[in-house]
N, C-alpha and C positions, 0 to 999 in steps of 0.2 A: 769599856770606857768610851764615853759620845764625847769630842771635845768639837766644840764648832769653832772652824778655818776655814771662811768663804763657803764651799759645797762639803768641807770634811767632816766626818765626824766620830769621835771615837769613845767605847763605851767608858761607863762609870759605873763605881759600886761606890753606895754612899750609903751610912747610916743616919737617918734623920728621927728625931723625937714625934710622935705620932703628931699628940697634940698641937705640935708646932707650923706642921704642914695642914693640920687641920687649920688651925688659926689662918694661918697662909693664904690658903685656900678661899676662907671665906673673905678675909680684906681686898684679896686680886678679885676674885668671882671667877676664878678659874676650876679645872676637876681633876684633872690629871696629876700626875706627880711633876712629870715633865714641862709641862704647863706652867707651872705654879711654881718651879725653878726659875724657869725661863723669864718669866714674868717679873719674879722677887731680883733677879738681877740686874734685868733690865730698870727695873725700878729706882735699885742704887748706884746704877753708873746713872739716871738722871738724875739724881738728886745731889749727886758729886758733882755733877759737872753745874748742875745750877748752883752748886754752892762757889763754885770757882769764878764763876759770869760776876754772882754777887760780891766778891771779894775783890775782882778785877775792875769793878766798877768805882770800888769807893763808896764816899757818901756827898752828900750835896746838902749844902748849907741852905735851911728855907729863908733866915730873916725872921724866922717866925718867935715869939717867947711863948710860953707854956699857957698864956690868959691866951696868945692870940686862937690859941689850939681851940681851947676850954671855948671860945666864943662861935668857933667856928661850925665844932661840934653840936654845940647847941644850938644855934642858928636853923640844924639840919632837921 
């Protein structure tokens, strides 16, 4: 069981679906199994925590109405 604590770490037995760590695999561009754990995790603690940035933020009002949008776009 490998659990990472700063420099610890302790083994794991895991059953994973092939195809899944295949998929996995090819999204990160990683090769290893561990790898490609590591990676997929690290992946969705960012994705949490940018999802928490964007919730802490709120939203911001433009002023703008939906022509203003449509013009501005096109403009581009």
């Amino acid at each position: 069981m490998d659990t990472y604590q700063g420099d610890v770490y302790m083994r794991r037995t895991v059953v994973i679906e092939d195809t899944l760590l295949e998929d996995a695999q090819r999204l990160l561009g990683t090769r290893g199994i561990r790898d490609t754990i590591e990676e997929a995790l690290r992946e969705v603690i960012r994705r949490n925590r940018l999802e928490n940035l964007r919730n802490s933020l709120g939203t911001v009002e433009l002023g703008l109405t939906s022509e203003d949008l449509t013009r501005l776009r096109d403009a581009e």
